[in-house]
C-alpha positions as MATLAB code, in Angstrom:
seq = 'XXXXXXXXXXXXXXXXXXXXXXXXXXXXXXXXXXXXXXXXXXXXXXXXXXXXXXXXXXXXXXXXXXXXXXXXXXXXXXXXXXXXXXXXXXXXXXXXXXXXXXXXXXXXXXXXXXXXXXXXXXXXXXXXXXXXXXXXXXXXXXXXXXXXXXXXXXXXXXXXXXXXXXXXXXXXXXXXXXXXXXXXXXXXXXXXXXXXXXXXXXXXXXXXXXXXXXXXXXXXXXXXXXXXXXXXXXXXXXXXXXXXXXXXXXXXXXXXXXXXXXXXXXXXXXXXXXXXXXXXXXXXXXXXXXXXXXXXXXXXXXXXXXXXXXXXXXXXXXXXXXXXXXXXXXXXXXXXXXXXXXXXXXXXXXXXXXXXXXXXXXXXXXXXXXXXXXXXXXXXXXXXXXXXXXXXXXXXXXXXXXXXXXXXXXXXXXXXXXXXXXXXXXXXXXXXXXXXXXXXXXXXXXXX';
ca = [
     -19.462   18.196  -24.308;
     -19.618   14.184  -23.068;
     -21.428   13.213  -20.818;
     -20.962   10.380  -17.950;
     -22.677    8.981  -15.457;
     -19.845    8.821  -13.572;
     -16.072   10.531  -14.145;
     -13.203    8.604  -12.055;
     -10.173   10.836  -11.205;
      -7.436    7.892  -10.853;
      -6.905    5.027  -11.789;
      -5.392    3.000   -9.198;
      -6.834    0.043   -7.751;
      -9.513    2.057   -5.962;
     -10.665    3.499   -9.379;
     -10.513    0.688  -11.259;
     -12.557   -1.204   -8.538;
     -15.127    2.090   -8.489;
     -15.262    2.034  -12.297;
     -15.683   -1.713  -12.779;
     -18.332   -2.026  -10.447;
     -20.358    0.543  -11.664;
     -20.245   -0.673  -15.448;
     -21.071   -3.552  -14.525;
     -24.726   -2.252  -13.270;
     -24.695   -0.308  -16.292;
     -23.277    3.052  -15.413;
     -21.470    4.967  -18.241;
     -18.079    5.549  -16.722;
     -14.874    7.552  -17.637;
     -11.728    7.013  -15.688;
      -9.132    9.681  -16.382;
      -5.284    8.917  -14.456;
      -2.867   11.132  -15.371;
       0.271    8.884  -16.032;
       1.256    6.991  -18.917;
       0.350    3.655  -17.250;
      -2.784    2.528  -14.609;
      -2.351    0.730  -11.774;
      -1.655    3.769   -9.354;
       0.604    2.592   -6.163;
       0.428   -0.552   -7.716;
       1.558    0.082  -11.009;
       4.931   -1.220  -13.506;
       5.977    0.106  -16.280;
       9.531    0.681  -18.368;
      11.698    3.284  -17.692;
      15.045    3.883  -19.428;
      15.012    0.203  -20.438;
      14.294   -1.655  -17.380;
      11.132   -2.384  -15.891;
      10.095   -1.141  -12.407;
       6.978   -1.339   -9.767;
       5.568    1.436   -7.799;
       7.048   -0.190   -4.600;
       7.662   -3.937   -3.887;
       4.268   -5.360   -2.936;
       3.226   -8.794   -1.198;
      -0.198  -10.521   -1.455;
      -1.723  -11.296    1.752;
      -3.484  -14.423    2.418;
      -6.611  -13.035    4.310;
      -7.329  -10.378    1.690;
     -10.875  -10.799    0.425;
     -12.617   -7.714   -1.314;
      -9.135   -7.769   -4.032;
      -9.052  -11.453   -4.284;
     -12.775  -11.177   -4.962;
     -12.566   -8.193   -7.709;
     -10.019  -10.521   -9.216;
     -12.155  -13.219   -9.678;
     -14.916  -11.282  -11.288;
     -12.517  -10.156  -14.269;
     -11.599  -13.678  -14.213;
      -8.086  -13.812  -12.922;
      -7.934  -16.758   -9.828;
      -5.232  -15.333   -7.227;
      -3.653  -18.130   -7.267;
      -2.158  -18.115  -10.256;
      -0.904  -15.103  -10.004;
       1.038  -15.396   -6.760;
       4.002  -17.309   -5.870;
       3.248  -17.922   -1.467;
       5.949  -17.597    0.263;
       5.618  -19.646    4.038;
       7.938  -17.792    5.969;
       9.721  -14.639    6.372;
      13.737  -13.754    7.191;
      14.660  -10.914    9.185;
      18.631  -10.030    9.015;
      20.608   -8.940   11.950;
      24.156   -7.396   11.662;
      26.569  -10.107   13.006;
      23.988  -12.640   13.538;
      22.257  -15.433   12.013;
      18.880  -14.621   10.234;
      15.737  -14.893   12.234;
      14.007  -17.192   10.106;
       9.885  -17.012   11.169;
       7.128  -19.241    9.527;
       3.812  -17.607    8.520;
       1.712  -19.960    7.867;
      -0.640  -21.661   10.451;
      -2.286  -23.758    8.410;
      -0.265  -23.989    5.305;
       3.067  -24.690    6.885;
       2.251  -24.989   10.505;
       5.695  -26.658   11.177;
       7.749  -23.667   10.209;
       5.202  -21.201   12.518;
       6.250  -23.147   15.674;
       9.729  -23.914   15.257;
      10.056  -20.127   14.520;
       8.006  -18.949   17.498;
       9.986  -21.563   19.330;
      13.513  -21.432   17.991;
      15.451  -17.876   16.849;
      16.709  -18.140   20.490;
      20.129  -16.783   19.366;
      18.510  -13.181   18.382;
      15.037  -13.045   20.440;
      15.656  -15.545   23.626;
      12.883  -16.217   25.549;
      12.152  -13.212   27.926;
      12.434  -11.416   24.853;
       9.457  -13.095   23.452;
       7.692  -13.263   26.607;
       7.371   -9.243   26.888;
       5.771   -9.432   23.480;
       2.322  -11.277   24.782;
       1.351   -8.244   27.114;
       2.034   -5.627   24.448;
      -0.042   -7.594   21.907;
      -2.662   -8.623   24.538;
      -3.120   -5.163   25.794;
      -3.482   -3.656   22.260;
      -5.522   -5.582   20.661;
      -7.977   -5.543   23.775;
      -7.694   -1.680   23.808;
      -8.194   -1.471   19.820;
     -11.363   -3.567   20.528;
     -12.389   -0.869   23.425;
     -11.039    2.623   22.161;
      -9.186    2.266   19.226;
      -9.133    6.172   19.172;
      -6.929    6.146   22.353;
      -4.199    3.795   20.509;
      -3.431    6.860   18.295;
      -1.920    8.531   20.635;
       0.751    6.674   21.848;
       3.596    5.758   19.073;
       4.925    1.707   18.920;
       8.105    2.248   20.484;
       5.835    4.164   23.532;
       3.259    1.808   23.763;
       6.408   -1.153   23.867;
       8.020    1.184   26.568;
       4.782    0.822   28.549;
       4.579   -2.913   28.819;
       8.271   -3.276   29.083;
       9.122   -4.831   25.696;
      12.890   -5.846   25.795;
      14.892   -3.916   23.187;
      15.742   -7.031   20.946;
      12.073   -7.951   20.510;
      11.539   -4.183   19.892;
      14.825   -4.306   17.565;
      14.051   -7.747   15.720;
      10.169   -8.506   16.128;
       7.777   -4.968   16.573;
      10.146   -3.243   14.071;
      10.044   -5.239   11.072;
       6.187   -5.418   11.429;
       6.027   -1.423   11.470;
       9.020   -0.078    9.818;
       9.050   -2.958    7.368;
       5.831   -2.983    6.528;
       5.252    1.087    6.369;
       8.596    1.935    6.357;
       7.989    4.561   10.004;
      10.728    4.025   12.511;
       8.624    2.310   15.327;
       8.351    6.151   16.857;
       6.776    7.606   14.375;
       4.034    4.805   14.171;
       1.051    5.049   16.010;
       0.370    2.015   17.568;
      -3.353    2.521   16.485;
      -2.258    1.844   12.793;
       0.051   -1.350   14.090;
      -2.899   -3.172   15.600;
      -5.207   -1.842   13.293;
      -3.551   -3.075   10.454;
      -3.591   -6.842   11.736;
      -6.928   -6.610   14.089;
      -9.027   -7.177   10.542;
      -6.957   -9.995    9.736;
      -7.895  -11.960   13.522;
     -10.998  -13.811   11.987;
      -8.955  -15.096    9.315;
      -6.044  -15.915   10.627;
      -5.646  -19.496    9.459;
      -5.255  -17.798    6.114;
      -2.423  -16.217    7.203;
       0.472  -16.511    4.316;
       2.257  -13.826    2.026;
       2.825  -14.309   -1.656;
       5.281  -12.498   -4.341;
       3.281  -11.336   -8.065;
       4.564  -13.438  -10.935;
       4.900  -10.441  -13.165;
       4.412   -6.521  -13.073;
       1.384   -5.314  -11.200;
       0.060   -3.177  -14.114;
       0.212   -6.811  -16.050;
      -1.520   -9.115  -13.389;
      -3.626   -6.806  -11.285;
      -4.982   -3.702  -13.061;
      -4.778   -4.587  -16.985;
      -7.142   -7.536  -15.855;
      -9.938   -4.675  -14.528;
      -9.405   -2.616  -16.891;
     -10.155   -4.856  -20.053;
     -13.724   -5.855  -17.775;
     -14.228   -1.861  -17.658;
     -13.779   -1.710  -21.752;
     -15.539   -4.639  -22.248;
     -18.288   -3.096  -20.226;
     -18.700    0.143  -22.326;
     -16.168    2.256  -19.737;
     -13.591    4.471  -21.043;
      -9.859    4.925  -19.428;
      -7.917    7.721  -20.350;
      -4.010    8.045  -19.267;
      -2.265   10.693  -19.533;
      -4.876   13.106  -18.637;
      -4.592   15.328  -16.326;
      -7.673   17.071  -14.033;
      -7.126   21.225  -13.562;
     -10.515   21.560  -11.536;
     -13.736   20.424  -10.967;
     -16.906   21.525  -12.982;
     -19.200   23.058  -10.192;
     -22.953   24.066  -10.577;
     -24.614   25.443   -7.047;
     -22.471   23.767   -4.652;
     -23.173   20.720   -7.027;
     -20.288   18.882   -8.726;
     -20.935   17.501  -12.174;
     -17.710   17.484  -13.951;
     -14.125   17.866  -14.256;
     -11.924   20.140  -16.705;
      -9.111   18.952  -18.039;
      -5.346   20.642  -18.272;
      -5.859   21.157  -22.166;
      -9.152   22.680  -21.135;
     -11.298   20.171  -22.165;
     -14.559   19.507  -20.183;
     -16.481   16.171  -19.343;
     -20.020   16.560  -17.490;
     -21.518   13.797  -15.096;
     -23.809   13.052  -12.449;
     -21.186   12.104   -9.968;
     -17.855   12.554   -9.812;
     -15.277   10.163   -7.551;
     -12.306   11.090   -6.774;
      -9.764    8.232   -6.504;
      -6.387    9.883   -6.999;
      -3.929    9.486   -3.841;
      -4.370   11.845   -0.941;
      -2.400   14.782   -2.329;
      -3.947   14.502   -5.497;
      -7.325   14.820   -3.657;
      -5.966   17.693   -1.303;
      -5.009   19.777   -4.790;
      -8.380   19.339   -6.178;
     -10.122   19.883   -3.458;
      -8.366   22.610   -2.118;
      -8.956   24.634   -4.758;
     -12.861   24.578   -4.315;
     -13.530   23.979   -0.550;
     -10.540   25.272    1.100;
     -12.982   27.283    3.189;
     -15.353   24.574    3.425;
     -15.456   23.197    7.313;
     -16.351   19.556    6.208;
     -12.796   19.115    4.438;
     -10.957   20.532    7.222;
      -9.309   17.893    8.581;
      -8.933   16.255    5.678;
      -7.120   19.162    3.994;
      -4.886   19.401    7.275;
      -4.338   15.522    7.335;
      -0.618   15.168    6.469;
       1.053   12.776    3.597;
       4.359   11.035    3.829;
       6.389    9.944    1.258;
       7.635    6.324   -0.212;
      11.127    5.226   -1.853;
      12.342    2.198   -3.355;
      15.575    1.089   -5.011;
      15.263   -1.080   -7.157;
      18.797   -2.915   -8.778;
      19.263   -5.519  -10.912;
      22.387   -8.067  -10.567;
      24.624  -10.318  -12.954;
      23.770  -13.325  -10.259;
      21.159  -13.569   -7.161;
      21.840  -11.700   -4.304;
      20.090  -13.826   -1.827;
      19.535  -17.791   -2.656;
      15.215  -17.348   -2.291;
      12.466  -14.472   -3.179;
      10.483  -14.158    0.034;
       9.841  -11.278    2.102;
      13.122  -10.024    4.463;
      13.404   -7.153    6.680;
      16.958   -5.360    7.796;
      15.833   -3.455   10.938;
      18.618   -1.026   12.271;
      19.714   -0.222    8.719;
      18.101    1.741    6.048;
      16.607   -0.995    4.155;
      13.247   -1.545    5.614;
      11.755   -4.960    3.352;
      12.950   -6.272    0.326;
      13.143   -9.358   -2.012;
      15.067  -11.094   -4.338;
      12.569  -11.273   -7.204;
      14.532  -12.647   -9.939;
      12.416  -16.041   -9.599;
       9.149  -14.214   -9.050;
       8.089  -10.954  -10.421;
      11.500  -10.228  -12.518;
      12.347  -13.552  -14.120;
      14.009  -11.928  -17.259;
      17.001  -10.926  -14.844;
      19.228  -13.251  -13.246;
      19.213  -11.172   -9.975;
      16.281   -8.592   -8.637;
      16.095   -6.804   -5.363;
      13.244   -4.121   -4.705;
      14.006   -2.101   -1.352;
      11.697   -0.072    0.625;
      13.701    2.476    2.208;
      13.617    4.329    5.785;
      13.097    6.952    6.792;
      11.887    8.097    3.205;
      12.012   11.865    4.047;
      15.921   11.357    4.296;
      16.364   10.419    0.808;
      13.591   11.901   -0.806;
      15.766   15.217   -2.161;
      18.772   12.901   -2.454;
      20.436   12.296   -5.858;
      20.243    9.038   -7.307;
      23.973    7.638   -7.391;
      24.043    9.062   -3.555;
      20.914    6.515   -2.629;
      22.359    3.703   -4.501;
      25.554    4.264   -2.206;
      24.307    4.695    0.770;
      22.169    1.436    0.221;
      25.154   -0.691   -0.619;
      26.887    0.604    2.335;
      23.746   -0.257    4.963;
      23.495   -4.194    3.392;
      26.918   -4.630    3.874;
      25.699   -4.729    7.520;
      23.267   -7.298    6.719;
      25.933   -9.604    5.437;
      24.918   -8.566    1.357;
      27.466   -7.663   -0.662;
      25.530   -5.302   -3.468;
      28.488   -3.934   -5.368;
      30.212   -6.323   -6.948;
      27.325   -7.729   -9.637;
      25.060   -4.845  -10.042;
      24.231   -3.780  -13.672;
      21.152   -1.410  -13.167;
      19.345    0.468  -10.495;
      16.496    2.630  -10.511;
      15.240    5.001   -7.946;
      11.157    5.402   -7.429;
       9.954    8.191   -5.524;
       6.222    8.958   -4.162;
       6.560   12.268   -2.643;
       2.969   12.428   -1.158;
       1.254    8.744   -2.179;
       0.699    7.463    1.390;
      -1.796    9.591    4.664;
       0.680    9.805    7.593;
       0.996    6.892    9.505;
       1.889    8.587   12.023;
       0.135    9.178   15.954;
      -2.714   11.651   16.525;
      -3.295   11.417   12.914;
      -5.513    9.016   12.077;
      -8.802   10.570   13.275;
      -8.389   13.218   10.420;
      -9.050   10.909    7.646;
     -12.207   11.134    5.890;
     -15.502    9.598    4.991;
     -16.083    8.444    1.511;
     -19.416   10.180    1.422;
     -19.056   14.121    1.248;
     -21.156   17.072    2.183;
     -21.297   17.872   -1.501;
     -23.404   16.832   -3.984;
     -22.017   14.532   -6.718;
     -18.528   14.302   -4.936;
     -17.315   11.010   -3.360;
     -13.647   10.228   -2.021;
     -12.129    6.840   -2.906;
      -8.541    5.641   -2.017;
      -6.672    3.807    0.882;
      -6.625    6.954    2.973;
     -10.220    6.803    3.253;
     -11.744    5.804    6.550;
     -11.892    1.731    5.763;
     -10.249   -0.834    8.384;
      -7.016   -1.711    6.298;
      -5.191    1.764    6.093;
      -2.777    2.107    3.290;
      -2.976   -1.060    1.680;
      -4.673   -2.784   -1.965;
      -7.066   -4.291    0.169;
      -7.918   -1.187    1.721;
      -8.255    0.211   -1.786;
     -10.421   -1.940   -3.578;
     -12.644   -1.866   -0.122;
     -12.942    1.688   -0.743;
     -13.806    1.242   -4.333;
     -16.752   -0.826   -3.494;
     -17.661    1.680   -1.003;
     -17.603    4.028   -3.665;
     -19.122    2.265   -6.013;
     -22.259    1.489   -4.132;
     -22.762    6.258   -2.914;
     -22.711    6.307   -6.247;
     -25.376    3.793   -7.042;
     -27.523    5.891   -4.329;
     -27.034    8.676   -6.903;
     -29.241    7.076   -9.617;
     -31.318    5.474   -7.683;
     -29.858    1.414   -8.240;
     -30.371   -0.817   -5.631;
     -27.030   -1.881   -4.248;
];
């Protein structure tokens, strides 16, 4: 039987941060992800001849821990990343509200759009927005615990947020970003999810991948892991976990094959944790919550076009219609196509039993209302589904996710849904990783 001194269930960005770490102090690891391809919710690959991403993601200027992995393995973020200095938000029978991101970067573009946009948000509109951000940010400072139990659109209803700056401002920062209709969102995750960011602020900016995220992101980490002595296996699949007294020092695999270890982390998404878990310490008070903590699922369309649909690749948001974010990409990530838009769509639950052909329909219907016309010049589409990839987002939920560290010996959780300040995010991910990283370090005794 091998041995390990450490087995990683997933290979995502969280188990690829986990597993690079620890090789690099010398560990003997084995990451094991059971699809063709690594990379996790941040993954590309080929499918029926075109290729595809997990989701459509953004790099975010105050990001530090995946910036910093990066760098390790060699690979300087910024030439990876196209920034983008503002953002466009479409409104059915309007002009675009066109907002700059920047502060520092492109501090120009940040006032006039704060300033200007009067024809969508006017300026009582904005004004309702300052005690709603005020209040929440003081009150995620205070009790953040308290935020969770109000939902956006509730907590906006409290300090009188106008409808339009609900309609074009709060909802493209919750349902465009996580893709929850503002009440389903606890307002706990919306301040949470920029609070970390405060300190950094003047690195504020968002940038679109020049290529797959397999490619530029976890190939990069993975080669560092090899290089290291580590060993990645795809398309392996984990039935259960090797237990001896309580004490977990292995995994089996599907074909019945067994590797032993000292440790084992587990860095799949949360309903690949739940399964494993589940199966061993259903009983087991200490994973209670965690067991009970609900997932929510993610879709994107993604369609290729004879010609661009939209004359820029930066970050837009169609609140009111099913299209949550999206970008033209065919300058960016996609350059092989002349035209490229990935969609996040909402509510994902609503689609996520839906045929294919009745998706692509219903999204070509909703962008008419954004002004896009999506019929004429499309030549591909492909639909990506994550049933259970994400921990709800939504209120009264967030106390349920758990530590990294568990009550059992040689078990450690790693993955976004882990209790870490950036929720479901790569940052979040590859902070998690590190966390892991370092239990298991405590494990053989290595000073962190």
């Amino acid at each position: 039987m091998e041995r390990y001194d450490t087995i990683i269930v997933g290979a995502g960005l969280a188990g690829l941060t986990t597993a690079f770490e620890l090789s690099e102090r010398g560990l003997s690891v084995l990451v094991v992800e059971k699809e063709k391809v690594i990379g996790g919710r941040t993954a590309s690959w080929e499918e029926k001849g075109m290729l595809v991403e997990s989701g459509l993601h953004r790099h975010i200027g105050y990001y530090k821990a995946l910036p910093s992995i990066l760098k390790k393995v060699g690979v300087n973020i910024n030439d990876i990343v196209q920034w983008e200095e503002k953002i466009d938000i479409l409104i059915h029978g309007r002009q675009p509200i066109i907002l700059g991101l920047s502060p520092v970067y492109h501090p120009t573009a940040m006032i006039k759009g704060l300033l200007g946009n009067n024809h969508a948000i006017e300026f009582q509109d904005k004004f309702s927005l300052m005690p709603f951000f005020v209040t929440g940010f003081w009150r995620y400072i205070k009790n953040p615990e308290a935020l969770d139990q109000y939902s956006v659109r509730e907590y906006a209803e409290r300090y009188n947020v106008t409808e339009n700056a609900l309609n074009y401002m709060l909802i493209p920062l919750s349902t465009g970003i996580f893709f929850l209709p503002p009440e389903r969102y606890s307002a706990k995750v919306f301040f949470g999810l920029f609070f970390p960011a405060m300190p950094y602020f003047y690195k504020m900016r968002v940038g679109a991948y020049l290529g797959g995220m397999t490619e530029l992101l976890a190939n990069p980490i993975a080669r560092a892991i090899e290089k290291n002595g580590g060993i990645i296996k795809t398309s392996t699949c984990v039935n259960h976990l090797i237990l001896d007294h309580e004490r977990v020092c292995g995994v089996v695999l599907e074909d019945g094959k067994k590797f032993e270890s000292t440790s084992v982390v587990l860095a799949t998404n949360l309903g690949g944790a739940k399964s494993i878990i589940g199966q061993h310490f259903s009983n087991n008070p200490a994973f209670e919550h965690m067991l009970k903590l609900p997932t929510m699922p993610a879709i994107t369309i993604q369609m290729e076009f004879s010609e661009p649909v939209l004359p820029y690749d930066r970050t837009t948001f169609g609140p009111l219609t099913a299209l949550a974010s999206f970008a033209e990409q065919s300058r960016s990530t996609f350059t092989h196509v002349p035209g490229r838009l990935s969609i996040i769509l909402t509510p994902p639950e609503k689609f996520l039993d839906m045929a294919d052909e009745a998706i692509c329909q219903i999204i070509i219907k909703e962008a008419k209302k954004l002004g896009m016309n999506l019929a004429s010049n499309l030549t591909d589409y492909r639909i990506v589904k994550h049933p259970e990839d994400f921990h709800s987002l939504s209120p009264h939920h967030d106390w349920m996710r758990p530590e990294q560290v568990t009550q059992i010996n040689g078990l450690i959780l790693a993955g976004d849904y882990t209790r870490q300040p950036f929720f479901a995010t790569m940052e979040g991910a590859v902070i998690s990783g590190m966390r892991a990283a370092n239990l298991v370090l405590g494990y053989h005794d290595i000073p962190v």
